[in-house]
N, CA, C and O atoms as a GROMACS GRO file, in nm:
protein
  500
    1UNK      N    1   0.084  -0.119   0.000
    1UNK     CA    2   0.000   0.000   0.000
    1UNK      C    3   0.088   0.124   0.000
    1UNK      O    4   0.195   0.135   0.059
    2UNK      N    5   0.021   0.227  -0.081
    2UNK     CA    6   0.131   0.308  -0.100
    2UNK      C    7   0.066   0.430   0.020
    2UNK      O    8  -0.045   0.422   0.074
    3UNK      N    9   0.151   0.522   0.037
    3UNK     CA   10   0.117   0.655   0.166
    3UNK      C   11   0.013   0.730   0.114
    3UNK      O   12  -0.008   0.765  -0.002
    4UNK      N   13  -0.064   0.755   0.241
    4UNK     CA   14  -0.170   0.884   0.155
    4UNK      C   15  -0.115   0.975   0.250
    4UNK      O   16  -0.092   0.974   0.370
    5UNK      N   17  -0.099   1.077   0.125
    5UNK     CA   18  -0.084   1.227   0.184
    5UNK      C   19  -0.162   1.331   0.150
    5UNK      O   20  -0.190   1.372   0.037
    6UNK      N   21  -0.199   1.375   0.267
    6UNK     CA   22  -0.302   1.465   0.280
    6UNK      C   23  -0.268   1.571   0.312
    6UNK      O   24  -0.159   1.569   0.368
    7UNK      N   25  -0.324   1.693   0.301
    7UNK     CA   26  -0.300   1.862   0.314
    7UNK      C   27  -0.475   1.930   0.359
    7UNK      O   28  -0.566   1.957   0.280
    8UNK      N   29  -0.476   1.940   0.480
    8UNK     CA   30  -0.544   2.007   0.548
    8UNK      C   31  -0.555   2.124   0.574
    8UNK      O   32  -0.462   2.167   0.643
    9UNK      N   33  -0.643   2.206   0.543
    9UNK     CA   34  -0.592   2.366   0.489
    9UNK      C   35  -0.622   2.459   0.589
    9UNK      O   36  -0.675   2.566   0.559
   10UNK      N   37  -0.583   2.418   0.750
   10UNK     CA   38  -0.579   2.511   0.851
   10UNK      C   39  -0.503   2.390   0.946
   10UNK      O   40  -0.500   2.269   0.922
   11UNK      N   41  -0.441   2.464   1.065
   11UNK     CA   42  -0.350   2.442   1.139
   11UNK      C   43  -0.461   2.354   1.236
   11UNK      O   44  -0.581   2.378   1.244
   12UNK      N   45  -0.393   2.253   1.300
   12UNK     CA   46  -0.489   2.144   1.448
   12UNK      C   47  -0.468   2.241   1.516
   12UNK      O   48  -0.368   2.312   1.522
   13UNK      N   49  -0.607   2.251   1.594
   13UNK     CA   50  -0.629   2.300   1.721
   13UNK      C   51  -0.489   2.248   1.813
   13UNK      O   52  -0.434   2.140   1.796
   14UNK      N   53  -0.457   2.327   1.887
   14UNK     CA   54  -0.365   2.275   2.013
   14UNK      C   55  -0.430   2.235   2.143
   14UNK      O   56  -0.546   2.264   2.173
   15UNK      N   57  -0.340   2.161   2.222
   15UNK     CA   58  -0.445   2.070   2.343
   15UNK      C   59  -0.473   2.168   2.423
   15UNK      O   60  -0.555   2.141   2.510
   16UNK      N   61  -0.432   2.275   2.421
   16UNK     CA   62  -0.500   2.350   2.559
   16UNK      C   63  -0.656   2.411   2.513
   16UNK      O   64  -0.759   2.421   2.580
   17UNK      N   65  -0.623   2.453   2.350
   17UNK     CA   66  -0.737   2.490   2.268
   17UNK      C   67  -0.873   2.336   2.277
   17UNK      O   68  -0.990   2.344   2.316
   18UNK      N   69  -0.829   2.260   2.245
   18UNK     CA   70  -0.935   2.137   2.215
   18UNK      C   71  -0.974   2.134   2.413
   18UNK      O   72  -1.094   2.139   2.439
   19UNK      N   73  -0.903   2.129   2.500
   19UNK     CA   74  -0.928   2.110   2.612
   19UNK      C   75  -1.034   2.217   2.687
   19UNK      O   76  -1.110   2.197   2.782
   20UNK      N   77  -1.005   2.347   2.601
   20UNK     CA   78  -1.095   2.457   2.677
   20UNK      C   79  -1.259   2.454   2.579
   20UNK      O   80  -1.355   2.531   2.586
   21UNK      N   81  -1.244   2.375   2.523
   21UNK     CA   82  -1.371   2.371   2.439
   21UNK      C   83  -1.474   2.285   2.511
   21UNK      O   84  -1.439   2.178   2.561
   22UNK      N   85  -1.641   2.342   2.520
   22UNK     CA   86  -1.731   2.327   2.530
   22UNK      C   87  -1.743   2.156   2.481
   22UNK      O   88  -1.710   2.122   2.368
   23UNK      N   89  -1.780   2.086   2.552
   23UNK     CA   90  -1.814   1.907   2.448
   23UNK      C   91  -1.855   1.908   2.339
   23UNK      O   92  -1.807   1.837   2.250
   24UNK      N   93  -1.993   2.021   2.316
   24UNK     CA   94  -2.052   2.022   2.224
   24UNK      C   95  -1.985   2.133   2.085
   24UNK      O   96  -2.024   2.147   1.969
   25UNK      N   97  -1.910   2.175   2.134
   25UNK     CA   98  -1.805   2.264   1.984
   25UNK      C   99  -1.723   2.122   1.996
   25UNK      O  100  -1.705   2.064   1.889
   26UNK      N  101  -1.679   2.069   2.097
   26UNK     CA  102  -1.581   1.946   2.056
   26UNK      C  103  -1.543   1.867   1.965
   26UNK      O  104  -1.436   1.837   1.913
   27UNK      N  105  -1.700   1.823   1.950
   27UNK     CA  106  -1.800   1.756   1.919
   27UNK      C  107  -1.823   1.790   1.729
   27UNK      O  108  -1.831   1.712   1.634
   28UNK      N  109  -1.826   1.892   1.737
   28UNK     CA  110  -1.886   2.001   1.600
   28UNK      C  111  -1.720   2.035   1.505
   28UNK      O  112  -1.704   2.042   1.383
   29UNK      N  113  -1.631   2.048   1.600
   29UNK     CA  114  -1.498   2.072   1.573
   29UNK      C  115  -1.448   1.942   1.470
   29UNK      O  116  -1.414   1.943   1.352
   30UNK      N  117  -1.460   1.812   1.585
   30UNK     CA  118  -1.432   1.665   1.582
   30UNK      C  119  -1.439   1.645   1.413
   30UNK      O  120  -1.341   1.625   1.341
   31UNK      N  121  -1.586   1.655   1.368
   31UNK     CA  122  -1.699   1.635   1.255
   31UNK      C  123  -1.615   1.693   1.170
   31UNK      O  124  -1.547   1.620   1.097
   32UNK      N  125  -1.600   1.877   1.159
   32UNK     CA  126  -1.562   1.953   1.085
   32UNK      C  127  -1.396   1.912   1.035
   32UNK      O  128  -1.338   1.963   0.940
   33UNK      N  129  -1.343   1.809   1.124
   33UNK     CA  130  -1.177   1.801   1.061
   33UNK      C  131  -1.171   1.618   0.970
   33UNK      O  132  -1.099   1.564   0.886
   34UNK      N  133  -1.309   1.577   1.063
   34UNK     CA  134  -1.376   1.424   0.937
   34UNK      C  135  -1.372   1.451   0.804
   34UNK      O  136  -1.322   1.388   0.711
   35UNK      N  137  -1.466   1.618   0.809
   35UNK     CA  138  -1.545   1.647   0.646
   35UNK      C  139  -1.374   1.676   0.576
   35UNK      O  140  -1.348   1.626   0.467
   36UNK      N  141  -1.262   1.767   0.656
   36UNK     CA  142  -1.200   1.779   0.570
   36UNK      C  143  -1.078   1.672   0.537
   36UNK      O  144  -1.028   1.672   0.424
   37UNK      N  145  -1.031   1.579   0.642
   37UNK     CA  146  -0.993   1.504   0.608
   37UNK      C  147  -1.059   1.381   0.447
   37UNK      O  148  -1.001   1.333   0.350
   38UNK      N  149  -1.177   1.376   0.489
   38UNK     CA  150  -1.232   1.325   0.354
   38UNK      C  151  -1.228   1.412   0.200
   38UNK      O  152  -1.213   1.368   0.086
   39UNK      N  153  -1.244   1.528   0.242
   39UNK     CA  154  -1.219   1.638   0.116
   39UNK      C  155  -1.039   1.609   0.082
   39UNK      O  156  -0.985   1.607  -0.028
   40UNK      N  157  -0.995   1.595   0.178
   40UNK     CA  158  -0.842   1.596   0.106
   40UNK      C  159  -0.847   1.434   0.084
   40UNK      O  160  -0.734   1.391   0.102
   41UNK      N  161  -0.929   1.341   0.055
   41UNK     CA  162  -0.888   1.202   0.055
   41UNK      C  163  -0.917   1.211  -0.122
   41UNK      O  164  -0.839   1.169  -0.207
   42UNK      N  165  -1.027   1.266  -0.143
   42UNK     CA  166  -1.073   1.263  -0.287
   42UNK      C  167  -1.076   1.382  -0.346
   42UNK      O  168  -1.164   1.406  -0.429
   43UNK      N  169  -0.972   1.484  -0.309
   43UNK     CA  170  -0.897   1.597  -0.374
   43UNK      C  171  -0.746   1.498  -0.440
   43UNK      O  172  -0.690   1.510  -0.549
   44UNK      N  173  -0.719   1.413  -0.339
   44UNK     CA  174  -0.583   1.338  -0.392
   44UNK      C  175  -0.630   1.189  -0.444
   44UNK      O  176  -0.559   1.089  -0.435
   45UNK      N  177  -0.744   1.192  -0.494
   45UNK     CA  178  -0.776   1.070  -0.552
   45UNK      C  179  -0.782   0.928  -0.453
   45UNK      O  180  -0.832   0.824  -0.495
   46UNK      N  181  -0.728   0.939  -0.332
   46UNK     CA  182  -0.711   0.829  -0.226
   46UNK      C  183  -0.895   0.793  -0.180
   46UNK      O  184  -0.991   0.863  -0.150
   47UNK      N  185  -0.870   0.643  -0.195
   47UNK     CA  186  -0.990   0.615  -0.103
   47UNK      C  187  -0.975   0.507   0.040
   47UNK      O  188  -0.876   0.437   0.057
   48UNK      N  189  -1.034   0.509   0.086
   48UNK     CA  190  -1.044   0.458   0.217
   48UNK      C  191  -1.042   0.269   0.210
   48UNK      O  192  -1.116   0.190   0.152
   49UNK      N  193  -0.918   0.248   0.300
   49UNK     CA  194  -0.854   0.070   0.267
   49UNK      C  195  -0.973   0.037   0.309
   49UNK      O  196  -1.053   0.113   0.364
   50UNK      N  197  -0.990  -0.092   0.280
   50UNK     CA  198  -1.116  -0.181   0.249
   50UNK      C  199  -1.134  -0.208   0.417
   50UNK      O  200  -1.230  -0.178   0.487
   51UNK      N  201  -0.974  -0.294   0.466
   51UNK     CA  202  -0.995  -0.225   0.604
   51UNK      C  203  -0.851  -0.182   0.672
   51UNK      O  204  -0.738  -0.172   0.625
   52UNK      N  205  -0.928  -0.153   0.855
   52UNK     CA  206  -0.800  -0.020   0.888
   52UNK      C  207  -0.661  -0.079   0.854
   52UNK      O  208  -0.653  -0.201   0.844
   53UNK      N  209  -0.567  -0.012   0.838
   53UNK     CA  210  -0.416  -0.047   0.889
   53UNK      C  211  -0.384  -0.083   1.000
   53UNK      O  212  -0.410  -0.030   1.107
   54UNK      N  213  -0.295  -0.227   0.967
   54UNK     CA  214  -0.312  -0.264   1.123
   54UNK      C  215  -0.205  -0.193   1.214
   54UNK      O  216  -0.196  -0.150   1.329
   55UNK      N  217  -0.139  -0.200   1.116
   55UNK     CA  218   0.024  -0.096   1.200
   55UNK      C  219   0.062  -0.049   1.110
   55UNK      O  220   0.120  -0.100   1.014
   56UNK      N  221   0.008   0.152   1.146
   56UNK     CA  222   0.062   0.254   1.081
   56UNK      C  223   0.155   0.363   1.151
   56UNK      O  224   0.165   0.381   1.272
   57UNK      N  225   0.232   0.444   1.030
   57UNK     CA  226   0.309   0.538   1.085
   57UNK      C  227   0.212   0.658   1.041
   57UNK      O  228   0.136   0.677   0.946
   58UNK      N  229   0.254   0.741   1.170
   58UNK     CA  230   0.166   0.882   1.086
   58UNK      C  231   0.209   0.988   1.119
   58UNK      O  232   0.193   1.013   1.239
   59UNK      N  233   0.270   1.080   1.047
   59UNK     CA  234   0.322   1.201   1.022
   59UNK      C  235   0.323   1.336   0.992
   59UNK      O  236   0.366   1.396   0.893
   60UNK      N  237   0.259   1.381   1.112
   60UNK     CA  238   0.215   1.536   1.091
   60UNK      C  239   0.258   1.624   1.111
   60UNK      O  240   0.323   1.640   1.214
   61UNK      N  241   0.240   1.728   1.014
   61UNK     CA  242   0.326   1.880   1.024
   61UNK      C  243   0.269   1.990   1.034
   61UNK      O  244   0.233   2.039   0.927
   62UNK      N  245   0.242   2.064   1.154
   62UNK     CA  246   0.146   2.170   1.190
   62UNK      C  247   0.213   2.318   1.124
   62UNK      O  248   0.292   2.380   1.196
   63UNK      N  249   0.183   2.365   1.006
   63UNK     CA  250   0.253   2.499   0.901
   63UNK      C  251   0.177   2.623   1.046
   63UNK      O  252   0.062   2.600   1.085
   64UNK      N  253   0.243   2.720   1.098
   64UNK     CA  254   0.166   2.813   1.116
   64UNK      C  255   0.270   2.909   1.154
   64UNK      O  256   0.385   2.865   1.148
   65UNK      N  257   0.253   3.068   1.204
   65UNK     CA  258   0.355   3.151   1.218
   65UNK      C  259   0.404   3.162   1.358
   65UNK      O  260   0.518   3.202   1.380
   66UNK      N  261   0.349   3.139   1.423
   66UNK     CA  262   0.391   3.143   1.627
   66UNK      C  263   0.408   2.972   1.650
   66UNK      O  264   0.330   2.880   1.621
   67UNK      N  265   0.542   2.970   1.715
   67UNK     CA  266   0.576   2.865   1.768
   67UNK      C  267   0.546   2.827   1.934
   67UNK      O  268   0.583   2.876   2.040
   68UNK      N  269   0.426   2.671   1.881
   68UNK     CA  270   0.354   2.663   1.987
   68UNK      C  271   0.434   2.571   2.118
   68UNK      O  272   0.551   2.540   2.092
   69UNK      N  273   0.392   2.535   2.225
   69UNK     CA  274   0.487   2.497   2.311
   69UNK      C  275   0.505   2.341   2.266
   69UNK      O  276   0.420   2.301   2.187
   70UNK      N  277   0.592   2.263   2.300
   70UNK     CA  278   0.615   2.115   2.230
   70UNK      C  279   0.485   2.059   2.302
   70UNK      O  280   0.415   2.000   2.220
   71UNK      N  281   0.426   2.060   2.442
   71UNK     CA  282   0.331   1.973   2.503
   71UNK      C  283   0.220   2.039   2.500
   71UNK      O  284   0.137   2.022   2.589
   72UNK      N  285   0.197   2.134   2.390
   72UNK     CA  286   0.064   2.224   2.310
   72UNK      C  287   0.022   2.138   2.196
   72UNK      O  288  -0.093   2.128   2.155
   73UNK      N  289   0.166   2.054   2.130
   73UNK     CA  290   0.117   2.017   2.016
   73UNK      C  291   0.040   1.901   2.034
   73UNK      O  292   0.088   1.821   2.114
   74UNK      N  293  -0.112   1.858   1.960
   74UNK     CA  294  -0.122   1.752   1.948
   74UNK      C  295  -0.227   1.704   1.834
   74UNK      O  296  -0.277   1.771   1.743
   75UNK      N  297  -0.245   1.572   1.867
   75UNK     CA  298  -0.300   1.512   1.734
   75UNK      C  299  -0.388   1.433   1.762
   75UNK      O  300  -0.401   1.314   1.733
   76UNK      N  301  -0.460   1.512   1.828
   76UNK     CA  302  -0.570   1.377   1.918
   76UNK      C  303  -0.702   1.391   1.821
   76UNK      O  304  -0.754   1.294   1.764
   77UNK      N  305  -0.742   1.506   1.812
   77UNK     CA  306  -0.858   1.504   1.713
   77UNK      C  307  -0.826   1.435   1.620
   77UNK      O  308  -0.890   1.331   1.601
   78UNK      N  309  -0.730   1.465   1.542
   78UNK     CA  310  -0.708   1.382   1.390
   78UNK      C  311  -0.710   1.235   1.442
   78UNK      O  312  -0.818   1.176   1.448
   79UNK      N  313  -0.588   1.169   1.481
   79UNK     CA  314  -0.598   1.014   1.538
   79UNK      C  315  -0.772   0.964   1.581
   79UNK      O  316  -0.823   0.854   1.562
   80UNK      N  317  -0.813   1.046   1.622
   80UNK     CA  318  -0.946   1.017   1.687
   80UNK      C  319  -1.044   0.966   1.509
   80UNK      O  320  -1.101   0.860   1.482
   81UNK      N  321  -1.032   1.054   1.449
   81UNK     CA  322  -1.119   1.010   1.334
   81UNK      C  323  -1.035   0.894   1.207
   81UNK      O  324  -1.094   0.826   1.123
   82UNK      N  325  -0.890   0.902   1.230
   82UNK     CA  326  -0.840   0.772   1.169
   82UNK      C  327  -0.884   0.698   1.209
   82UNK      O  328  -0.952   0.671   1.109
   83UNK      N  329  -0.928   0.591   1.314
   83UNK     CA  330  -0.963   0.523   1.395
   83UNK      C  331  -1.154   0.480   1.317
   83UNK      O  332  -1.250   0.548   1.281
   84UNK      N  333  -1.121   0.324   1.326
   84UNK     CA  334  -1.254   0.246   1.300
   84UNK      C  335  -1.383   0.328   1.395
   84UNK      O  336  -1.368   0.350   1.515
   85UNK      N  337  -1.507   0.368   1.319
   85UNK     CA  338  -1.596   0.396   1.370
   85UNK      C  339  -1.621   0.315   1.446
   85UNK      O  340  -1.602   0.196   1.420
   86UNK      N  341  -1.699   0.381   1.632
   86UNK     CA  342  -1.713   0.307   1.672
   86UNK      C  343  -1.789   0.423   1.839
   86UNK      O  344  -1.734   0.529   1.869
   87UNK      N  345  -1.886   0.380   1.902
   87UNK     CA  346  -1.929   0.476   1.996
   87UNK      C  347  -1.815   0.528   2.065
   87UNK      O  348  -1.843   0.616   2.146
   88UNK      N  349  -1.702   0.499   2.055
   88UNK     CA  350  -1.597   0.597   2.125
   88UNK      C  351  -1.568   0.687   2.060
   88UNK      O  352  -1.549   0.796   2.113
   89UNK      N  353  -1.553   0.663   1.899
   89UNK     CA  354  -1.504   0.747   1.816
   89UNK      C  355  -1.603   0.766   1.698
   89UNK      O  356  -1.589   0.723   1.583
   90UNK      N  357  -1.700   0.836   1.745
   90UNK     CA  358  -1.847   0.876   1.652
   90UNK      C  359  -1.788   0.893   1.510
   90UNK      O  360  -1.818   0.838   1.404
   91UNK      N  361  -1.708   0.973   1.534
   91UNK     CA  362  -1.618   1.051   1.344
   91UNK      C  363  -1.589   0.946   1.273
   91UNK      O  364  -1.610   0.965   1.153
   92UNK      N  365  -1.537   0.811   1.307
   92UNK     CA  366  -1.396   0.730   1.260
   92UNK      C  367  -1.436   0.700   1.133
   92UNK      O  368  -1.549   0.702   1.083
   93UNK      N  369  -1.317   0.669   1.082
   93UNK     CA  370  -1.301   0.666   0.939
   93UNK      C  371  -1.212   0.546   0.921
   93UNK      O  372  -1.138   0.569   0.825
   94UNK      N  373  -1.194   0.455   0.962
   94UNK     CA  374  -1.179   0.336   0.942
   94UNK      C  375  -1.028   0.313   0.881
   94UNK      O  376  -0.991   0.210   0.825
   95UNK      N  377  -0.934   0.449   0.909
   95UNK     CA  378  -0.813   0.406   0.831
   95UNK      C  379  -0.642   0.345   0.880
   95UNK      O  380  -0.552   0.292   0.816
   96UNK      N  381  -0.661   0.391   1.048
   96UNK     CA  382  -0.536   0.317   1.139
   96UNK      C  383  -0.666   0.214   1.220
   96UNK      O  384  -0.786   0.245   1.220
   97UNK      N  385  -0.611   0.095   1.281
   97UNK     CA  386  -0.672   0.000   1.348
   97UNK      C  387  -0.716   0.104   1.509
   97UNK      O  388  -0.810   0.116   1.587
   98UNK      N  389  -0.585   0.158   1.488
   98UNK     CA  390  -0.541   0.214   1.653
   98UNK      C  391  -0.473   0.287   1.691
   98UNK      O  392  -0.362   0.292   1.637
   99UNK      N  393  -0.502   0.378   1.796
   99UNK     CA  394  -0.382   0.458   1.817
   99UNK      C  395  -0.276   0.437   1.936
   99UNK      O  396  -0.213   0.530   1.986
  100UNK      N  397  -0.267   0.301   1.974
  100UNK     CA  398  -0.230   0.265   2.144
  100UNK      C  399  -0.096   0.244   2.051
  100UNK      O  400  -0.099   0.255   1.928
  101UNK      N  401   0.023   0.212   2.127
  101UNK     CA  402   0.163   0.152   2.059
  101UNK      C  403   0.162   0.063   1.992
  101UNK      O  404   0.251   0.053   1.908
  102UNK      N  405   0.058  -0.039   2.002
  102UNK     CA  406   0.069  -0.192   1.950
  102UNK      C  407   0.067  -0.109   1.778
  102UNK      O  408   0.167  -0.122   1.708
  103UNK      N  409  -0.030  -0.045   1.737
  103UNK     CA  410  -0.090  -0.021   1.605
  103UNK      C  411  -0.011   0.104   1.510
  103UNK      O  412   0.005   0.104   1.388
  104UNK      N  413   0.030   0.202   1.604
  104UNK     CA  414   0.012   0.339   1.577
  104UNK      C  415   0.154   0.381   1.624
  104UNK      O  416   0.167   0.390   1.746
  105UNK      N  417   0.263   0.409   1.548
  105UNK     CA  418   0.377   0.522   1.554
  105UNK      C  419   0.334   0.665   1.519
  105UNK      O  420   0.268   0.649   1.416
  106UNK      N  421   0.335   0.783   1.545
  106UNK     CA  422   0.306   0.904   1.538
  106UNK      C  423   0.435   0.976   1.563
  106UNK      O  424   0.534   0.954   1.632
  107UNK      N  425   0.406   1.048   1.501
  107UNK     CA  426   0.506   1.192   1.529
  107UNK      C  427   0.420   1.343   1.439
  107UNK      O  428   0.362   1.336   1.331
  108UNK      N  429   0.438   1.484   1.536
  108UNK     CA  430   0.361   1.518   1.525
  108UNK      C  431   0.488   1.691   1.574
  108UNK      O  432   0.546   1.714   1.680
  109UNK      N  433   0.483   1.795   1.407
  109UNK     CA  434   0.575   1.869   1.422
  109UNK      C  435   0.564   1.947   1.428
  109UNK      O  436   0.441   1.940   1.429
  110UNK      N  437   0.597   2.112   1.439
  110UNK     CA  438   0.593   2.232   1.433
  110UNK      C  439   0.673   2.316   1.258
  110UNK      O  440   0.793   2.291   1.244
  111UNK      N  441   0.628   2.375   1.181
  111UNK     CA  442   0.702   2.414   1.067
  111UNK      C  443   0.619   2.515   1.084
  111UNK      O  444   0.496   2.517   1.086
  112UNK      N  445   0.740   2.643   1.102
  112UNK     CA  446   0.723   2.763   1.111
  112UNK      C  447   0.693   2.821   0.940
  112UNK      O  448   0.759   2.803   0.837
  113UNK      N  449   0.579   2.888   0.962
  113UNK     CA  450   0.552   2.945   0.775
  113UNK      C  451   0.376   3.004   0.815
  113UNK      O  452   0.272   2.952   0.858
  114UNK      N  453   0.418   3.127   0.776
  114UNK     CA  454   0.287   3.219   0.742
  114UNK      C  455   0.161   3.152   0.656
  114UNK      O  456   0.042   3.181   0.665
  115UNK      N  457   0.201   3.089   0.602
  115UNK     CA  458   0.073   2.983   0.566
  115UNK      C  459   0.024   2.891   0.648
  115UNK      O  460   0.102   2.808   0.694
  116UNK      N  461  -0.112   2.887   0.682
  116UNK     CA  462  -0.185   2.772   0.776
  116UNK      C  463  -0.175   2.670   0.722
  116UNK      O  464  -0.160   2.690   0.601
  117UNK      N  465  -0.175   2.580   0.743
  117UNK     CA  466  -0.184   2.446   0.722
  117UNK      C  467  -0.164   2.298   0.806
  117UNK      O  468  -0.105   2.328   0.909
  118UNK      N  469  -0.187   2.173   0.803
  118UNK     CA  470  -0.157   2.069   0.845
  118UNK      C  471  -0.101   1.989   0.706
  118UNK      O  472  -0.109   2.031   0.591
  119UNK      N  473  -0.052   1.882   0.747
  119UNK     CA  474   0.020   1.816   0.566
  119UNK      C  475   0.015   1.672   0.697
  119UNK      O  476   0.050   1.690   0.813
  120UNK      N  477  -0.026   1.563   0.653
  120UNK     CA  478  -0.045   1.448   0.709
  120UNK      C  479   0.017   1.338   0.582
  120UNK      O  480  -0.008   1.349   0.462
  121UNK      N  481   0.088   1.254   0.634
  121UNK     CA  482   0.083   1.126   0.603
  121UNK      C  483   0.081   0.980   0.644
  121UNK      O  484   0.185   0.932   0.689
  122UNK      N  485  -0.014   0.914   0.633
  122UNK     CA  486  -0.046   0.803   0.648
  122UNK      C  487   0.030   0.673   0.610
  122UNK      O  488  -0.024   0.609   0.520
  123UNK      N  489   0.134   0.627   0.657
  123UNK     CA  490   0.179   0.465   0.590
  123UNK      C  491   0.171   0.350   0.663
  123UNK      O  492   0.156   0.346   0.785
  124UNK      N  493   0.183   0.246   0.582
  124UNK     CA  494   0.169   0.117   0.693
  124UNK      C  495   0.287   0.080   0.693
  124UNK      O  496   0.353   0.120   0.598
  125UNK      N  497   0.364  -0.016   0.805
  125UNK     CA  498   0.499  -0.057   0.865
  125UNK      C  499   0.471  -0.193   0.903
  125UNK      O  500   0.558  -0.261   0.957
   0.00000   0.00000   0.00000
C-alpha cells in the first residue's frame, strides 16, 4: 500500500485549545476536521482501505507563524477520526486499526511558515 498524503488547509487546534472547548463545539470541531480530512482524501484521488491499517506510521506537520509549546502540540482530534468507527469514536473513518503503541507510531511537528496548514501522512509498517 502506498502513503496517503493529505493537506489540510488550517492548522490542528492545540491541546489547551481542544481542552478549553465546550463538548458540544468538541463535538462540532471533531466532525468539521472528518469532512476535511475526507475532502483531502478525494482531492488526492485516495480512497479509504477496504480495512484499517493494522500498523501505521503517521506524520504530521502543523505549518503556522507562532511557535507553539512542544506539550501544546497535538493530534488527538485527527488520530481520533483515523480510527474504526465506533461509539468511542463517533467521526472514525476506518483508516489506522489504533492509536495505542501496539498499532500506531506518530510523530507530530511544528514548521514555522505564514501559511496555515496541516500536511499528514499516512503509511503502513
Amino acid at each position: 500500500m502506498k502513503a496517503i498524503n493529505l493537506t489540510l488547509p488550517y492548522r490542528l487546534p492545540l491541546w489547551n485549545q481542544i481542552m478549553r472547548m465546550h463538548w458540544a463545539k468538541r463535538t462540532r470541531e471533531l466532525r468539521i476536521v472528518a469532512w476535511h480530512v475526507l475532502a483531502a482524501m478525494a482531492k488526492e484521488k485516495v480512497r479509504r482501505p477496504a480495512k484499517p491499517i493494522e500498523r501505521a506510521r503517521v506524520t504530521i506537520r502543523r505549518y503556522s507563524p507562532k511557535v507553539p509549546d512542544k506539550d501544546g502540540l497535538s493530534a488527538k482530534h485527527l488520530l481520533d477520526i483515523l480510527q474504526p468507527l465506533s461509539k468511542r469514536h463517533p467521526c472514525g473513518l476506518g483508516i489506522i486499526a489504533g492509536d495505542d503503541p501496539e498499532h500506531l507510531e506518530s510523530t507530530i511537528e511544528h514548521v514555522h511558515s505564514f501559511e496555515t496548514r496541516t500536511d499528514v501522512t499516512i503509511e503502513a509498517i
